[in-house]
N, CA, C and O atoms as a CHARMM CRD file, in Angstrom:
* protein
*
  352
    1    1 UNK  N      0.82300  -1.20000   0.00000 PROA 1      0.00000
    2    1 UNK  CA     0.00000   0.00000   0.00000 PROA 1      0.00000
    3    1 UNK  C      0.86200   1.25600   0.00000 PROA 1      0.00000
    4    1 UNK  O      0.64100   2.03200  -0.93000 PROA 1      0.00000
    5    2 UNK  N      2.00200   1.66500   1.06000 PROA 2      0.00000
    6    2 UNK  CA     2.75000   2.60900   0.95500 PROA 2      0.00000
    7    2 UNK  C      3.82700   2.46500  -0.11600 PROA 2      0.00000
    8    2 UNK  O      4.81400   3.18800   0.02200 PROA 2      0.00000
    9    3 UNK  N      3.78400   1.57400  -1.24600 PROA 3      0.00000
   10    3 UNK  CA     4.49400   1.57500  -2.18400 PROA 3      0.00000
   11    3 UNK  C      3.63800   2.14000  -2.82200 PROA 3      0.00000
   12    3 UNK  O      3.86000   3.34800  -2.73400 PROA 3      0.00000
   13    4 UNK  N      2.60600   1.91000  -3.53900 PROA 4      0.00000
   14    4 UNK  CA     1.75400   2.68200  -4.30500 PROA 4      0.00000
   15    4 UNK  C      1.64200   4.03100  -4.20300 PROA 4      0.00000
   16    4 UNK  O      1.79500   4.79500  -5.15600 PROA 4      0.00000
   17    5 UNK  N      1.27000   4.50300  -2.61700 PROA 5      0.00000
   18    5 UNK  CA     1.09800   5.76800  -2.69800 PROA 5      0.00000
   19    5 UNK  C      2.25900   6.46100  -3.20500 PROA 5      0.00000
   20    5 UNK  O      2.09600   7.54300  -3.76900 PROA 5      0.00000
   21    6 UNK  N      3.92200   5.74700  -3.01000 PROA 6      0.00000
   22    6 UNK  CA     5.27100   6.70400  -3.46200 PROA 6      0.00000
   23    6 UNK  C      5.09400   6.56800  -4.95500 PROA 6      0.00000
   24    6 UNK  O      5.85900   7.28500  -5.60000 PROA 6      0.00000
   25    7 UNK  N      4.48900   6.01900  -5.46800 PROA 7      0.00000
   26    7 UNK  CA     4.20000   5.18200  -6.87500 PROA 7      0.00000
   27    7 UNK  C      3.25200   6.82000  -7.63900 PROA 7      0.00000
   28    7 UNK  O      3.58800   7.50100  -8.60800 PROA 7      0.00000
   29    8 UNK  N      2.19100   6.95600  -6.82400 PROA 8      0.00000
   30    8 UNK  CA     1.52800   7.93100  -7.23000 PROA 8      0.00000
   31    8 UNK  C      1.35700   8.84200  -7.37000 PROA 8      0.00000
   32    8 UNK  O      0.70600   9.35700  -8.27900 PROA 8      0.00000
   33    9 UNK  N      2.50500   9.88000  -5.52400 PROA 9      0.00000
   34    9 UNK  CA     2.91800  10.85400  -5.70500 PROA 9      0.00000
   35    9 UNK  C      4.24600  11.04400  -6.40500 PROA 9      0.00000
   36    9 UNK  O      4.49400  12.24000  -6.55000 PROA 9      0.00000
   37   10 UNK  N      5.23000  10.18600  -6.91200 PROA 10     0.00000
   38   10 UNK  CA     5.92300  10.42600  -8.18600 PROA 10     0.00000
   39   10 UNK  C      5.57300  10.26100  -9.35300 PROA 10     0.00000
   40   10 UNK  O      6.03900  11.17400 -10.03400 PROA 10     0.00000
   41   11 UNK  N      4.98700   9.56400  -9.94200 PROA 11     0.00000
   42   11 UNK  CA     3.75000   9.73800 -11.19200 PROA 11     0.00000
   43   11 UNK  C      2.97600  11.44900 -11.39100 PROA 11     0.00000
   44   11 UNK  O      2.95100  12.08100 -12.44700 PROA 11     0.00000
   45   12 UNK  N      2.52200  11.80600 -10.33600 PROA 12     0.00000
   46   12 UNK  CA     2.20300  13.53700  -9.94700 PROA 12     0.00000
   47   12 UNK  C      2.80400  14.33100 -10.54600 PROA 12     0.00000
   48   12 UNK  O      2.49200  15.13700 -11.42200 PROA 12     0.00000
   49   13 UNK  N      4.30500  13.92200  -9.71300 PROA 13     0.00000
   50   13 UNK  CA     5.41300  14.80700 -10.01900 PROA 13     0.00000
   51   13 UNK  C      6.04200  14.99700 -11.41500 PROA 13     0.00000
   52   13 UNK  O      6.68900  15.91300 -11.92100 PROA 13     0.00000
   53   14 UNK  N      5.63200  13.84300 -11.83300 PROA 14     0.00000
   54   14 UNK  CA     6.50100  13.90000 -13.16900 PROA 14     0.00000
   55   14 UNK  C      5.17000  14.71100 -14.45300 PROA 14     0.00000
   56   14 UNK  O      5.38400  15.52500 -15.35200 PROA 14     0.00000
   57   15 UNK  N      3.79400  14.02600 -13.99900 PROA 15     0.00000
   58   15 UNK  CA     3.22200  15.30900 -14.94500 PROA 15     0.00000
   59   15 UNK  C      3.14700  16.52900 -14.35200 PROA 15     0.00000
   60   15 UNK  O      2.82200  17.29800 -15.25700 PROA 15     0.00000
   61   16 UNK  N      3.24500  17.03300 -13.51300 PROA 16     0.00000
   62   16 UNK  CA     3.74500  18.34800 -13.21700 PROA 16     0.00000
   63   16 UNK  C      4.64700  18.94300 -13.52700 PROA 16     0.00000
   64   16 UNK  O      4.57000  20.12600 -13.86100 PROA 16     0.00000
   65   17 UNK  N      6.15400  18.01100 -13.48000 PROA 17     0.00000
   66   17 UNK  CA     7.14100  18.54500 -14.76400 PROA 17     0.00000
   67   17 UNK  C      6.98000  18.73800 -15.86900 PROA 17     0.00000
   68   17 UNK  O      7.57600  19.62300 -16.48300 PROA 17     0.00000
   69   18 UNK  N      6.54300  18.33300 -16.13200 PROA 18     0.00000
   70   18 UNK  CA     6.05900  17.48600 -17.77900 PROA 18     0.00000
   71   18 UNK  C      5.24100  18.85400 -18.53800 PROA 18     0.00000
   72   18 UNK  O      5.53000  19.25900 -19.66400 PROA 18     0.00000
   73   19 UNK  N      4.27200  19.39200 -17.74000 PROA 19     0.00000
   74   19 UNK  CA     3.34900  19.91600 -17.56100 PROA 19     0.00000
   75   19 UNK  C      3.99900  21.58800 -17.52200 PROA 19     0.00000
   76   19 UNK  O      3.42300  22.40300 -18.24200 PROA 19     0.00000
   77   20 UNK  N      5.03400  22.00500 -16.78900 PROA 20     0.00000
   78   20 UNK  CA     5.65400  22.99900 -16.70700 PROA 20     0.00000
   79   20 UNK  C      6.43900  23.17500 -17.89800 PROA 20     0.00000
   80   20 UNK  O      6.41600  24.19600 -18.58500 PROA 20     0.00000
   81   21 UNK  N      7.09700  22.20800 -18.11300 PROA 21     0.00000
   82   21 UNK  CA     8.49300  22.34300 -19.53700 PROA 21     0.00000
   83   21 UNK  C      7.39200  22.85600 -20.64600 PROA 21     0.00000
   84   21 UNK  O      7.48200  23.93900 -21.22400 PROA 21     0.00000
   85   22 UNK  N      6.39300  21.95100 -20.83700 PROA 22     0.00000
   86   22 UNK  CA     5.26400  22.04700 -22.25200 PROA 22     0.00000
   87   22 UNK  C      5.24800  24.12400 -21.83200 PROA 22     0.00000
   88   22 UNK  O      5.76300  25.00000 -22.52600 PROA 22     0.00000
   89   23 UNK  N      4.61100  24.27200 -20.74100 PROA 23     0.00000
   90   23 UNK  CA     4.62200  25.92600 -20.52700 PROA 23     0.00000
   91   23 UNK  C      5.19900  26.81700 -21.08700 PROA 23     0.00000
   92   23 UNK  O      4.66600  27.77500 -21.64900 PROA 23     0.00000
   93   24 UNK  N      6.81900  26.50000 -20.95200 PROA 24     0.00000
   94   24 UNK  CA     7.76200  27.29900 -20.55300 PROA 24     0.00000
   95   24 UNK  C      7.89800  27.08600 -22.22700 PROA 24     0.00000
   96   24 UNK  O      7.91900  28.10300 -22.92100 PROA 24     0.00000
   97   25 UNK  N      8.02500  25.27400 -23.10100 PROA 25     0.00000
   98   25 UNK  CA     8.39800  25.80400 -24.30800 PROA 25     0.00000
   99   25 UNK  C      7.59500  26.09200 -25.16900 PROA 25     0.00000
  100   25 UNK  O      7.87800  26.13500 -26.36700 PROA 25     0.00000
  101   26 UNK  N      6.24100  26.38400 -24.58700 PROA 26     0.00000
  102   26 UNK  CA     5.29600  27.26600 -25.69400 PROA 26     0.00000
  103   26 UNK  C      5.65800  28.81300 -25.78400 PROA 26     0.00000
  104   26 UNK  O      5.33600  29.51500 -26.74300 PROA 26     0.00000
  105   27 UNK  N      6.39800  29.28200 -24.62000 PROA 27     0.00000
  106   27 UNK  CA     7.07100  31.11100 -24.47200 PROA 27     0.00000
  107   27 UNK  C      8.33100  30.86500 -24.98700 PROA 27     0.00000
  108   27 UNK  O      8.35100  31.40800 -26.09100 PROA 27     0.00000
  109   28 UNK  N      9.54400  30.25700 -24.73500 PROA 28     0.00000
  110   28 UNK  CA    10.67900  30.31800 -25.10300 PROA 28     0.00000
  111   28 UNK  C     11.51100  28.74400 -25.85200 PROA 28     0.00000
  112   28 UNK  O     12.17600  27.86900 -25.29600 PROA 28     0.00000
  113   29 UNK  N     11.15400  28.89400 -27.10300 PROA 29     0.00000
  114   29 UNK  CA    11.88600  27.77300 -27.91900 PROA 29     0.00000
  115   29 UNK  C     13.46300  27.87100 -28.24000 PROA 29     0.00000
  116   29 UNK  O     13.98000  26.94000 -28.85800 PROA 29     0.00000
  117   30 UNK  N     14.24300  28.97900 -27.83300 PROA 30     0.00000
  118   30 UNK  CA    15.65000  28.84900 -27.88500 PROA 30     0.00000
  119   30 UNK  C     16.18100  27.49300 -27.22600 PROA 30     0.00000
  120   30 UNK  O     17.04100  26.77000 -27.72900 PROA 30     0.00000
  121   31 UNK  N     15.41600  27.23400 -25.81600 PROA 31     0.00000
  122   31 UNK  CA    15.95000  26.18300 -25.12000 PROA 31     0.00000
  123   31 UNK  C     15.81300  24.88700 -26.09000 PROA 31     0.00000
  124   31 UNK  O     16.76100  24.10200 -26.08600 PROA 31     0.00000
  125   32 UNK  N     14.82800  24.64400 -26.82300 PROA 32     0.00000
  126   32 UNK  CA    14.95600  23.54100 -27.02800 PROA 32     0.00000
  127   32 UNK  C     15.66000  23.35600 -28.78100 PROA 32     0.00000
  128   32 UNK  O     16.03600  22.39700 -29.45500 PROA 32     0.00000
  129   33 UNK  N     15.56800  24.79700 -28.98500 PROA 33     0.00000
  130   33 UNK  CA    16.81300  24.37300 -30.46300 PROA 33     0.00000
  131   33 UNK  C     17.99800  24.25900 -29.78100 PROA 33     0.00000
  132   33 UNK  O     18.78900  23.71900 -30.55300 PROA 33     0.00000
  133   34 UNK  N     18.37500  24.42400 -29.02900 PROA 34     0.00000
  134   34 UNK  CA    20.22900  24.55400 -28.47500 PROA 34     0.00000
  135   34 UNK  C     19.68900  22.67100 -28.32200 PROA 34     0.00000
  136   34 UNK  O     20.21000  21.88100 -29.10900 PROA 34     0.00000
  137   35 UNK  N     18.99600  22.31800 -27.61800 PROA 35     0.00000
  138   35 UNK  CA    18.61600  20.64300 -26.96000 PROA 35     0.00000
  139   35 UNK  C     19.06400  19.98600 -28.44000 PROA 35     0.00000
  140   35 UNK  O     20.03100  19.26600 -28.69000 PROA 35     0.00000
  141   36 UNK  N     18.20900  20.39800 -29.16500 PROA 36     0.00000
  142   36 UNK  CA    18.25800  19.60000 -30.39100 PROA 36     0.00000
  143   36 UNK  C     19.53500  19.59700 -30.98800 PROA 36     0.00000
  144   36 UNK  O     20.08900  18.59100 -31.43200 PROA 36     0.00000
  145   37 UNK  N     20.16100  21.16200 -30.99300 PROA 37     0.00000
  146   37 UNK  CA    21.35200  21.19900 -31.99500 PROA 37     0.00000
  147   37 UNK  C     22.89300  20.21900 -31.33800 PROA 37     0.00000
  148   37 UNK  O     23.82600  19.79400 -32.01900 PROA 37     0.00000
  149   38 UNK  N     22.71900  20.10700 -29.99700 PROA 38     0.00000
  150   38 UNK  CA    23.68800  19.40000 -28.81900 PROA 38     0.00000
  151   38 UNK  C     23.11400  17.55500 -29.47100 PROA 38     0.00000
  152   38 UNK  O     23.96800  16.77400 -29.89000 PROA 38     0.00000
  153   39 UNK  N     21.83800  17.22800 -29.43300 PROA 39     0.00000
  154   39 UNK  CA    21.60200  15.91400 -30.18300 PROA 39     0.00000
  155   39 UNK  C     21.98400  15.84200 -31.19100 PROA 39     0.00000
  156   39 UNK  O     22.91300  15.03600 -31.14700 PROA 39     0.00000
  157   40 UNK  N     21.87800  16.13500 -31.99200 PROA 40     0.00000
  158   40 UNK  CA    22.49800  16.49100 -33.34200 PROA 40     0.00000
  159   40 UNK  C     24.16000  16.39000 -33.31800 PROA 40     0.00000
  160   40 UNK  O     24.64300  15.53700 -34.06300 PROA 40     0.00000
  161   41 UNK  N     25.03700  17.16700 -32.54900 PROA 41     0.00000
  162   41 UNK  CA    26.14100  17.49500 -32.89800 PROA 41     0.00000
  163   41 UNK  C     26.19800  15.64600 -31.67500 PROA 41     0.00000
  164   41 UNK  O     26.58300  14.65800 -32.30200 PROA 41     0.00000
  165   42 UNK  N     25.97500  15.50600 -30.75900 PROA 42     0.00000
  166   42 UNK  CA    26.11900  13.71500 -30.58500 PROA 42     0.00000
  167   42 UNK  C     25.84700  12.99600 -31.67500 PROA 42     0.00000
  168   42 UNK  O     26.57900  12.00700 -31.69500 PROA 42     0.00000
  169   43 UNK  N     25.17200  13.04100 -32.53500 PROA 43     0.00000
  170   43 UNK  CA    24.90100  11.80700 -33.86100 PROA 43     0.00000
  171   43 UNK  C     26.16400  12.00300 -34.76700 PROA 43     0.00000
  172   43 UNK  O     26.85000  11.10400 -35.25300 PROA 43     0.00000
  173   44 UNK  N     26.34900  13.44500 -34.90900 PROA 44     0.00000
  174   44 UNK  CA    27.31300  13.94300 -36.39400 PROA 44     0.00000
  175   44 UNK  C     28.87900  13.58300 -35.63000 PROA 44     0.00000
  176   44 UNK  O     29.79400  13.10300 -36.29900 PROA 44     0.00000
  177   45 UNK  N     29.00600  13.84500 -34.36400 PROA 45     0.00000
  178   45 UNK  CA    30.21900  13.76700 -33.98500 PROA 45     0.00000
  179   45 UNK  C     31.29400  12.61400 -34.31500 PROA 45     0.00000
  180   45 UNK  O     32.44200  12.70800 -34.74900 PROA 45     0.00000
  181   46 UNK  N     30.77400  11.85800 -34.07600 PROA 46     0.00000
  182   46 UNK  CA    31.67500   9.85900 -34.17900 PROA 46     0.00000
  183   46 UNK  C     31.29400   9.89200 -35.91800 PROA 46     0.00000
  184   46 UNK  O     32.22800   9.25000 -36.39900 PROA 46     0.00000
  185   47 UNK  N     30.48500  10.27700 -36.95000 PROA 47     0.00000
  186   47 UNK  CA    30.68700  10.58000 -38.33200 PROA 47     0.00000
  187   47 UNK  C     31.80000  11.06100 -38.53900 PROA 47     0.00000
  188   47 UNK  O     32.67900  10.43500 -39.13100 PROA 47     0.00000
  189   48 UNK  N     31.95100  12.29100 -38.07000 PROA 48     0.00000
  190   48 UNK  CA    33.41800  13.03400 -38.10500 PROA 48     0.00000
  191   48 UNK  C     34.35500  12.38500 -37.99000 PROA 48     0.00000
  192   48 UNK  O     35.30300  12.36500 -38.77500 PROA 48     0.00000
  193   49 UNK  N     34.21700  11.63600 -36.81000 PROA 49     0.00000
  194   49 UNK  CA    35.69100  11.02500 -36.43600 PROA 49     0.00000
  195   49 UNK  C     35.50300   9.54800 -37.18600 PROA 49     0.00000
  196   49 UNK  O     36.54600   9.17100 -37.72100 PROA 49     0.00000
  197   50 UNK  N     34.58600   8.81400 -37.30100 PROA 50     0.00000
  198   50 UNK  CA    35.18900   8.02900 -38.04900 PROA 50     0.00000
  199   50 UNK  C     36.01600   8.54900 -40.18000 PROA 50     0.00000
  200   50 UNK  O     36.95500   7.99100 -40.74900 PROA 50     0.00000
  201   51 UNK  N     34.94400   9.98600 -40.82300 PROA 51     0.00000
  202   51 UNK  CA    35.59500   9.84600 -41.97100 PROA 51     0.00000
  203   51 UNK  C     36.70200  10.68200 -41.67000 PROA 51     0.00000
  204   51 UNK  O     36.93400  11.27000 -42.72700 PROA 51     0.00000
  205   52 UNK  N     37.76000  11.17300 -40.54400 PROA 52     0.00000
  206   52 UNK  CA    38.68000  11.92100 -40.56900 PROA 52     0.00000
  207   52 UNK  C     40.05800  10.51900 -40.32500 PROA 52     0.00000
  208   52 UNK  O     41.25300  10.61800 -40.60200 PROA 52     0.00000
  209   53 UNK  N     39.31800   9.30800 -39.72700 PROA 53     0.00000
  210   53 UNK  CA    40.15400   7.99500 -40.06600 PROA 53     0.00000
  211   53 UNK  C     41.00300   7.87900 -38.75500 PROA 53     0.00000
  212   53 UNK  O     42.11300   7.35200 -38.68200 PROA 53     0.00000
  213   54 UNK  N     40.13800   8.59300 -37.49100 PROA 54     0.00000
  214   54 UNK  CA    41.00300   8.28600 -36.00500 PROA 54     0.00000
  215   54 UNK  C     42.51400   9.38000 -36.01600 PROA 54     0.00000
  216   54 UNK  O     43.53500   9.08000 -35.39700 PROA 54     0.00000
  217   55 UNK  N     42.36400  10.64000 -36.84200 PROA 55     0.00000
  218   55 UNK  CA    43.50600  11.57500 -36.99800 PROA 55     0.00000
  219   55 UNK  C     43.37900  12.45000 -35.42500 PROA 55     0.00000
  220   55 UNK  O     44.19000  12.46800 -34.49900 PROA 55     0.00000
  221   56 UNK  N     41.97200  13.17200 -35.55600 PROA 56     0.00000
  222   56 UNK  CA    41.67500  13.71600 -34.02700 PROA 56     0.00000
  223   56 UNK  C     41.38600  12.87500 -33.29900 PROA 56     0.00000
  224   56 UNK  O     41.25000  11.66700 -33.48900 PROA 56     0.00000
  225   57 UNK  N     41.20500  13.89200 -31.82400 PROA 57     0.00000
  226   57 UNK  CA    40.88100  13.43700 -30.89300 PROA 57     0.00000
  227   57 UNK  C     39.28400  13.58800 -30.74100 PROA 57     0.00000
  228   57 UNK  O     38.68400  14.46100 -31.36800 PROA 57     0.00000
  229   58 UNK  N     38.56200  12.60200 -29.79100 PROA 58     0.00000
  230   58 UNK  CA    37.16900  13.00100 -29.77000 PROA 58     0.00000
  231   58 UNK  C     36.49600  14.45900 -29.77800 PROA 58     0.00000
  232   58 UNK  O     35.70600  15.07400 -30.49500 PROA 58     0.00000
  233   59 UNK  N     37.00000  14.61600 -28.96600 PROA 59     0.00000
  234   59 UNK  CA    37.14100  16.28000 -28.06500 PROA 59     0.00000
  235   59 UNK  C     36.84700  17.09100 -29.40900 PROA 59     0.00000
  236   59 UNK  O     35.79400  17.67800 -29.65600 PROA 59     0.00000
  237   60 UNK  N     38.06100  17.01000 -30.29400 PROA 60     0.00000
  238   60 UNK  CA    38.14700  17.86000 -31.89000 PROA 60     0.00000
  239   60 UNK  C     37.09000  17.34600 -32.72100 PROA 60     0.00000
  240   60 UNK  O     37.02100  18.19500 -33.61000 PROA 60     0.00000
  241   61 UNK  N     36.50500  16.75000 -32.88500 PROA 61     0.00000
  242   61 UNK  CA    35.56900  16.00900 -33.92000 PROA 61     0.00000
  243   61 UNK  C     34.31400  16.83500 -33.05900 PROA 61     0.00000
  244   61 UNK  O     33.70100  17.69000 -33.69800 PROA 61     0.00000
  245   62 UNK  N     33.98700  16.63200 -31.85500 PROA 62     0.00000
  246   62 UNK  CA    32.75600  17.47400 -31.00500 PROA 62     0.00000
  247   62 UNK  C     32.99800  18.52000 -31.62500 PROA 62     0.00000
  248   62 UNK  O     32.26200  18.85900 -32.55200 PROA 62     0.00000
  249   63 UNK  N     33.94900  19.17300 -31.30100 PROA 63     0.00000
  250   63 UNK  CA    34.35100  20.79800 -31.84500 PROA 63     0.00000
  251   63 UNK  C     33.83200  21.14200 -32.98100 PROA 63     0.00000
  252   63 UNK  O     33.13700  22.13700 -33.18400 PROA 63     0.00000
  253   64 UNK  N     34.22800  20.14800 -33.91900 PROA 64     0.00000
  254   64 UNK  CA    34.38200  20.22700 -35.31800 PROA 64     0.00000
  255   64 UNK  C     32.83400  20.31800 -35.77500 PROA 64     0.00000
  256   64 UNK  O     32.34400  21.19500 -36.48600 PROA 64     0.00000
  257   65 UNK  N     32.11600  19.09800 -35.14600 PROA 65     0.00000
  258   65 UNK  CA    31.06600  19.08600 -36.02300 PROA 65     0.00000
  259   65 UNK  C     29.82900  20.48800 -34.94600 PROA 65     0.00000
  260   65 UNK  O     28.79700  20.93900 -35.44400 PROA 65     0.00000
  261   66 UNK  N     30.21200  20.78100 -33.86800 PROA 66     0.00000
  262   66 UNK  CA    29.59800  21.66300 -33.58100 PROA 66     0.00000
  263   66 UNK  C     29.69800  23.02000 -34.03100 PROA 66     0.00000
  264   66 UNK  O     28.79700  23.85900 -34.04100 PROA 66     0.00000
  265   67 UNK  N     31.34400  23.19400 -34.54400 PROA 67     0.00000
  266   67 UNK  CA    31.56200  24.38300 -35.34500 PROA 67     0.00000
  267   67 UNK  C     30.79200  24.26700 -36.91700 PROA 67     0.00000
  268   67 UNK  O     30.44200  25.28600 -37.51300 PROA 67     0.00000
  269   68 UNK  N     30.60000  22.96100 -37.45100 PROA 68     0.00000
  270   68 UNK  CA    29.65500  23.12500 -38.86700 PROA 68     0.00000
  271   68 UNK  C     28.10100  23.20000 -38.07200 PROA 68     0.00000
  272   68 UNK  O     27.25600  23.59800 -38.87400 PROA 68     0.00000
  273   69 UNK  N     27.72600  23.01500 -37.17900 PROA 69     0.00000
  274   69 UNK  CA    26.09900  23.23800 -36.77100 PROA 69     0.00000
  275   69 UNK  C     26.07700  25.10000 -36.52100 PROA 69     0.00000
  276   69 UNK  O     25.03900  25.76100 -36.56500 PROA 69     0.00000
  277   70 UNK  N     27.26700  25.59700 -36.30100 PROA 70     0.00000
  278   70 UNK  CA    26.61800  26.92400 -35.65200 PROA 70     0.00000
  279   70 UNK  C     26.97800  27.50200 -37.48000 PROA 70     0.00000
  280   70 UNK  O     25.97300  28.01500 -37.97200 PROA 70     0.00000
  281   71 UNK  N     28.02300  27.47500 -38.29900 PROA 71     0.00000
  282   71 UNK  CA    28.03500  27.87400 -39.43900 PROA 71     0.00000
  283   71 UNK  C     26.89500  27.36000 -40.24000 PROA 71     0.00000
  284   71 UNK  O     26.32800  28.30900 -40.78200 PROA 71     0.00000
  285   72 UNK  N     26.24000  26.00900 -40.57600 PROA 72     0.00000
  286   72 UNK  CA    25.19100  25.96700 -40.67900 PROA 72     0.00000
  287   72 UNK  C     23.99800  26.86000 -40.12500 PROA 72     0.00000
  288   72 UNK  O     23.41700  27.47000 -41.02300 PROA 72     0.00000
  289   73 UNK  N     23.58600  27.03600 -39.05400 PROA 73     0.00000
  290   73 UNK  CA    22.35700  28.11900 -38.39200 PROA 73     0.00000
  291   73 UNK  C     23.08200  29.32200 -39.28200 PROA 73     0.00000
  292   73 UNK  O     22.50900  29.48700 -40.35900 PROA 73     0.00000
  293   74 UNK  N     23.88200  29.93600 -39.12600 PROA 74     0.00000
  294   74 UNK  CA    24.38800  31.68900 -39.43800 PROA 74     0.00000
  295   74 UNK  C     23.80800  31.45500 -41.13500 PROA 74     0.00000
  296   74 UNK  O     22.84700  32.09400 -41.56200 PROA 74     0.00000
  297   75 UNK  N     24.56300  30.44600 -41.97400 PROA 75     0.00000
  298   75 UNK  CA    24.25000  30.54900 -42.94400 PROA 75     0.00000
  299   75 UNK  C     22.87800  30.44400 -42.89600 PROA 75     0.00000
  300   75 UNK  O     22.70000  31.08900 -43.93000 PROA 75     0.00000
  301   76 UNK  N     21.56600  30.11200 -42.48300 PROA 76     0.00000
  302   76 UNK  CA    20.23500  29.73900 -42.97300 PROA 76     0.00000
  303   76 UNK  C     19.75900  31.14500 -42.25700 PROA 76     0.00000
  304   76 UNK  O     18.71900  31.65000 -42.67900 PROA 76     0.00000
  305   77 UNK  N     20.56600  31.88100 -41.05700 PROA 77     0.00000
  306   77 UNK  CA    19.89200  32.92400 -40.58000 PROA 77     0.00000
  307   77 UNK  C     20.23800  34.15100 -41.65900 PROA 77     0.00000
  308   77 UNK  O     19.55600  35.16100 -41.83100 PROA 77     0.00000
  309   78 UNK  N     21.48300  33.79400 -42.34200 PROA 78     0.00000
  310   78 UNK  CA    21.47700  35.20700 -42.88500 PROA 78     0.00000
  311   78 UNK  C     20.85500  35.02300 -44.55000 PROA 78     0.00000
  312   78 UNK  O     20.81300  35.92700 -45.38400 PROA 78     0.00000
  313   79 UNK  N     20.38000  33.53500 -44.75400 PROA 79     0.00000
  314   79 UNK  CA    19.63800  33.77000 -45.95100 PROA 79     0.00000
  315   79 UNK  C     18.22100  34.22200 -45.74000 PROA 79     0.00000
  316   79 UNK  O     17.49600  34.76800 -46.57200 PROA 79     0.00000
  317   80 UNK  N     17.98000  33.95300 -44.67300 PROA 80     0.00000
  318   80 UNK  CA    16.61700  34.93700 -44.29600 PROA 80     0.00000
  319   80 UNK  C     16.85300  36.17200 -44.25300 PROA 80     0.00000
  320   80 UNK  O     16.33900  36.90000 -45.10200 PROA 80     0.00000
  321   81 UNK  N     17.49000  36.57300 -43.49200 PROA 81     0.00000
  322   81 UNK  CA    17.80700  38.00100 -43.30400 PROA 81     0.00000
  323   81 UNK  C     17.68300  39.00600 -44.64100 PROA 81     0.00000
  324   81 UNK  O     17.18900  40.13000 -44.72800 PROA 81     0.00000
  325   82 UNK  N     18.40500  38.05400 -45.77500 PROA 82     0.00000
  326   82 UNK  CA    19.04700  38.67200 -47.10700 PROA 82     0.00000
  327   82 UNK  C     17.45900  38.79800 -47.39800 PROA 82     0.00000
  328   82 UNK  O     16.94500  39.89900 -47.59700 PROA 82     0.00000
  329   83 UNK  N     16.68800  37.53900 -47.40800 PROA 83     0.00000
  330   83 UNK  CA    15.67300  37.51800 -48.50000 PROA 83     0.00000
  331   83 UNK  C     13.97500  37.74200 -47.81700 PROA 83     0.00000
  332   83 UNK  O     12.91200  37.44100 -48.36000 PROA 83     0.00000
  333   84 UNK  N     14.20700  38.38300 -46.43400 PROA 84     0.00000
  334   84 UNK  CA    13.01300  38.86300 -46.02900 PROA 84     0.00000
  335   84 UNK  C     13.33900  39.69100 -45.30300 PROA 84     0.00000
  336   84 UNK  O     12.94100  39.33200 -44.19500 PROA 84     0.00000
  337   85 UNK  N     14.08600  41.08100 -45.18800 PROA 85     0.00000
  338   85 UNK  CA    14.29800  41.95600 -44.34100 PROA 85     0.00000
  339   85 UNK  C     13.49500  42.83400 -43.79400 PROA 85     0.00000
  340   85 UNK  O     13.78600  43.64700 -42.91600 PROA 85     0.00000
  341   86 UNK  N     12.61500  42.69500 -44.24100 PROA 86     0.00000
  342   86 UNK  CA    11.44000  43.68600 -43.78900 PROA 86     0.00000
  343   86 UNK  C     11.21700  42.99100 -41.67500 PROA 86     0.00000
  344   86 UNK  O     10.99700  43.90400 -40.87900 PROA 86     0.00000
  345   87 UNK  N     11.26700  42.12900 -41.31900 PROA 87     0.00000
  346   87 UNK  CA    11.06100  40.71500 -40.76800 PROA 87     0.00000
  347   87 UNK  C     12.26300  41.33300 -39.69900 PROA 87     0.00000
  348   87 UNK  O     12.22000  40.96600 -38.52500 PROA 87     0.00000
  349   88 UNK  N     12.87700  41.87700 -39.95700 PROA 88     0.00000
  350   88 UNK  CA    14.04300  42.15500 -38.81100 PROA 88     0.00000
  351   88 UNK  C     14.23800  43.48300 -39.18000 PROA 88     0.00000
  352   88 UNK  O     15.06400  44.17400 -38.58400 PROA 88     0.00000
């Protein structure tokens, strides 16, 4: 019985988190493009390092492919910029 109830008031808790994040990322979606772009640069990273053939170190391949995710964003922000300026 007192397993259940810890069962239920953490079940609570977690849609109450759950419940807050949904809040917070209907006002502010920066947080969750940085989330995504950090998943992202984990998938692309070990790509890197395996076609660079084990030359870097892990560390440099993170770097690497996180330095093509932020040159990627600049480039797609400033083709907007170029081709809808009214917008900014």
């Amino acid at each position: 019985m007192m397993k259940i109830m810890k069962l239920n008031i953490f079940a609570a808790g977690i849609v109450e988190a759950v419940s807050y994040i949904w809040q917070q990322w209907c006002k502010q979606k920066s947080p969750l493009f940085i989330f995504f772009a950090l998943c992202l640069n984990a998938i692309i990273a070990p790509a890197v390092y395996a076609a660079t053939g084990g030359k870097f170190e892990p560390r440099h391949t993170y770097a690497l492919s996180a330095l093509g995710l932020v040159i990627l964003g600049l480039a797609i922000y400033l083709f907007d910029v170029v081709f809808r300026p009214e917008r900014y």
